[in-house]
TORKOL-4160 file (C-alpha; in steps of 0.2 Angstrom, whole numbers, padded with zeros to 4 digits, m for minus):
131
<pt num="1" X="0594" Y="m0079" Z="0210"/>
<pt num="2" X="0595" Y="m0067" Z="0195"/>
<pt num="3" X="0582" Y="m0054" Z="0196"/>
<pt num="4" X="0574" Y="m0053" Z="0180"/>
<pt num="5" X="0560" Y="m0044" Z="0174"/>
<pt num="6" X="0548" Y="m0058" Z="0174"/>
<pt num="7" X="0553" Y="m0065" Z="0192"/>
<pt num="8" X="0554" Y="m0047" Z="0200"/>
<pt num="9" X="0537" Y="m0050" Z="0207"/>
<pt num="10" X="0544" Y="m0066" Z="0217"/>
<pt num="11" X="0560" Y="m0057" Z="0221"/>
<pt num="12" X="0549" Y="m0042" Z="0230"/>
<pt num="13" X="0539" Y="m0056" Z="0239"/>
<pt num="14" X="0555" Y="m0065" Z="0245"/>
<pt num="15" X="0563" Y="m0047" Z="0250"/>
<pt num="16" X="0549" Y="m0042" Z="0263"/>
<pt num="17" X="0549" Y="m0059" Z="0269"/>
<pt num="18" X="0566" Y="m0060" Z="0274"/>
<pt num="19" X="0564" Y="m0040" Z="0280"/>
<pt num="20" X="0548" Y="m0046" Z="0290"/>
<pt num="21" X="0561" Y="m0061" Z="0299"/>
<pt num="22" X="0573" Y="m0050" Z="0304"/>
<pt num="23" X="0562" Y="m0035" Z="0310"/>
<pt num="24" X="0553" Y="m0051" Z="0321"/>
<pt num="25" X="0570" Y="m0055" Z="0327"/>
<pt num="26" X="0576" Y="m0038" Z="0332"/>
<pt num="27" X="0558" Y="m0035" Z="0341"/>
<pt num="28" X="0561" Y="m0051" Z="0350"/>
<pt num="29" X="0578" Y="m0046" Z="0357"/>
<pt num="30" X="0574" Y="m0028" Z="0362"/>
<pt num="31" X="0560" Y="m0036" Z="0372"/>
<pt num="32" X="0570" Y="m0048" Z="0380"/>
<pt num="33" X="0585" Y="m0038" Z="0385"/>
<pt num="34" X="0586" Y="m0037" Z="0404"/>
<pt num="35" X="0587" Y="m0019" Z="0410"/>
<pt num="36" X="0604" Y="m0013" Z="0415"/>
<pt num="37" X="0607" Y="m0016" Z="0433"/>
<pt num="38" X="0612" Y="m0001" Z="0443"/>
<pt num="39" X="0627" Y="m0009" Z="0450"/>
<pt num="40" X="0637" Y="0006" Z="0460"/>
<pt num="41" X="0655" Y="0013" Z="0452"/>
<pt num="42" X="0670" Y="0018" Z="0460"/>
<pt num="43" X="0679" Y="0035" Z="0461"/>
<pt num="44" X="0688" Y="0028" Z="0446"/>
<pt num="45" X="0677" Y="0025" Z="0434"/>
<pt num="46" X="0665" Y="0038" Z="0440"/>
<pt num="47" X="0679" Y="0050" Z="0434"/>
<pt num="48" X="0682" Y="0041" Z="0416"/>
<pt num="49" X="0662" Y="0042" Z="0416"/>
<pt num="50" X="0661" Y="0060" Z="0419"/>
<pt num="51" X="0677" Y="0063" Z="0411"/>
<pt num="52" X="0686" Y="0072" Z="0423"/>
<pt num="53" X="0702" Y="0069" Z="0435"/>
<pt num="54" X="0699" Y="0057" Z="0451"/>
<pt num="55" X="0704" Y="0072" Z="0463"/>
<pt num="56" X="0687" Y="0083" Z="0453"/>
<pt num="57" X="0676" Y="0069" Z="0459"/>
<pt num="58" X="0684" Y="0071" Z="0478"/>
<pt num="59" X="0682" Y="0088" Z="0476"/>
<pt num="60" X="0664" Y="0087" Z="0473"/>
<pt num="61" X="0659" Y="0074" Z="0485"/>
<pt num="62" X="0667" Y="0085" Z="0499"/>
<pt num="63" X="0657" Y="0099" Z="0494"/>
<pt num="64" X="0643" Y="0087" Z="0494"/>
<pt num="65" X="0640" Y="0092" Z="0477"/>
<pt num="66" X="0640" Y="0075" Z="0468"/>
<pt num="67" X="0626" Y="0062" Z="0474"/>
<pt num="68" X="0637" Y="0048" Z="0483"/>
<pt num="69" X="0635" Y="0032" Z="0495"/>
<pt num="70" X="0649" Y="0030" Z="0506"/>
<pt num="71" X="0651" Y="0011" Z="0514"/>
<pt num="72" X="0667" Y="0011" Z="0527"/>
<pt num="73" X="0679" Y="0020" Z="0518"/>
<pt num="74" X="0672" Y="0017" Z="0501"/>
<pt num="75" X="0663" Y="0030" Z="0489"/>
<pt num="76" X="0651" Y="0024" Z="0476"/>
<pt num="77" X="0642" Y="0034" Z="0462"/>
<pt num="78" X="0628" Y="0026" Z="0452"/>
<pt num="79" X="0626" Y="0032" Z="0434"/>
<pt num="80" X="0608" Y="0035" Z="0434"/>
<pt num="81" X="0609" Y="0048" Z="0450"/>
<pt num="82" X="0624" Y="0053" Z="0440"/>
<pt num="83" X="0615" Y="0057" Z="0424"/>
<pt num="84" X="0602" Y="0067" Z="0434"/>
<pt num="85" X="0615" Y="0076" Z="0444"/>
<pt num="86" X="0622" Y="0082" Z="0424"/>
<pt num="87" X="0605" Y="0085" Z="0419"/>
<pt num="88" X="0600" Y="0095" Z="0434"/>
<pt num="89" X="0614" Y="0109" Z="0431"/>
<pt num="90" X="0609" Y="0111" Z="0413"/>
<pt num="91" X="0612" Y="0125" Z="0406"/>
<pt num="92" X="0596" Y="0137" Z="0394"/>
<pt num="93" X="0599" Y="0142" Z="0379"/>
<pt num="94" X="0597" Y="0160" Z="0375"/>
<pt num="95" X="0581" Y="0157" Z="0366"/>
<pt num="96" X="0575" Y="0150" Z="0384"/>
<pt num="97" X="0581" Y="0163" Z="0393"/>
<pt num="98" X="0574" Y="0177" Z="0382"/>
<pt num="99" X="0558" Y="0168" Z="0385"/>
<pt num="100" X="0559" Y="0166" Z="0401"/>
<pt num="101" X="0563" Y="0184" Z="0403"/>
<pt num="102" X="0546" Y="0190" Z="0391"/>
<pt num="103" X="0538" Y="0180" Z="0403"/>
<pt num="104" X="0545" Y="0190" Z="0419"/>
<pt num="105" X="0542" Y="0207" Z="0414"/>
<pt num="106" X="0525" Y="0211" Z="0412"/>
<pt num="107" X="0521" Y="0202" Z="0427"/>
<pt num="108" X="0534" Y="0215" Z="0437"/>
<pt num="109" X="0530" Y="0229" Z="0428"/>
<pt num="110" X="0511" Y="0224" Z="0434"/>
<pt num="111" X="0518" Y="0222" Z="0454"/>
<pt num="112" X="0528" Y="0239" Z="0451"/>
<pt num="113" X="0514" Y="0248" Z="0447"/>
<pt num="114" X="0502" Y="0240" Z="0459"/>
<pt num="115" X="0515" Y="0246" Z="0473"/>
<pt num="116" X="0517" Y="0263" Z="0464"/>
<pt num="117" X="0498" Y="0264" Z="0465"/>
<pt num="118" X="0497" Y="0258" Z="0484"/>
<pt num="119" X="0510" Y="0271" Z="0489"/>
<pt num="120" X="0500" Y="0284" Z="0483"/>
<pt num="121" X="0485" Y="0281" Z="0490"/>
<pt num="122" X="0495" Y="0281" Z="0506"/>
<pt num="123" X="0502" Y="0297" Z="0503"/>
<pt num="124" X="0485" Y="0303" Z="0501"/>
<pt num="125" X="0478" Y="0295" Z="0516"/>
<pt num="126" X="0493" Y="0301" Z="0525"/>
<pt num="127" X="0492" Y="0320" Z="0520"/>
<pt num="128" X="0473" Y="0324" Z="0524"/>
<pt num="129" X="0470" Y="0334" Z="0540"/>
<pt num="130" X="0463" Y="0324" Z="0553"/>
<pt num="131" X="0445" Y="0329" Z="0558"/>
């Protein structure tokens, strides 16, 4: 179909119909997609997934620092506990930690003081003559 001035009005019209198909079709598929199974991985392919050597994920699994399922003599990994084992050790970035640390110091400053007030009421208590 040439777009002409005069049939641009029909062109538009047929242009969101055909965008409105598709964008029912792609709802229709995302809905129906089945969730992916947390079906368990070997050593192998837990060290392809996390991208390091299969002897790395040994390591860690002796140190009991990777989550694991052993069956016989078997390990498996599944990626979900996987991906919230790499989570977990995130690190912050400075902007996080400077915040973090604002948020720390008045509240020691407040105990230090608190303590320095304590000790010397102590002190005083301490140094007048007993009746």
């Amino acid at each position: 179909m040439e777009i002409t001035f005069d049939n641009l009005p029909k062109a538009v019209y047929q242009l969101f119909e055909k965008l409105d198909s598709i964008e029912r079709i792609l709802l229709t598929q995302s809905r129906t997609l089945p969730p992916e199974p947390d079906i368990p991985i070997d050593a192998q392919e837990t060290a392809d997934f996390l991208g390091v050597t299969l002897s790395t994920v040994y390591i860690l699994n002796q140190k009991h620092e990777i989550p694991s399922c052993k069956r016989g003599k078997r390990l498996y990994f599944f990626k979900k506990d996987l991906i919230e084992w790499i989570k977990v050790g995130r690190r912050k970035t400075l902007s996080e930690i400077e915040a973090g640390v604002d948020a720390y110091l008045p509240e020691q400053r407040k105990r230090k003081m608190r303590k320095e007030t304590e000790n010397r009421q102590s002190i005083k208590q301490l140094s007048k003559p007993k009746a």
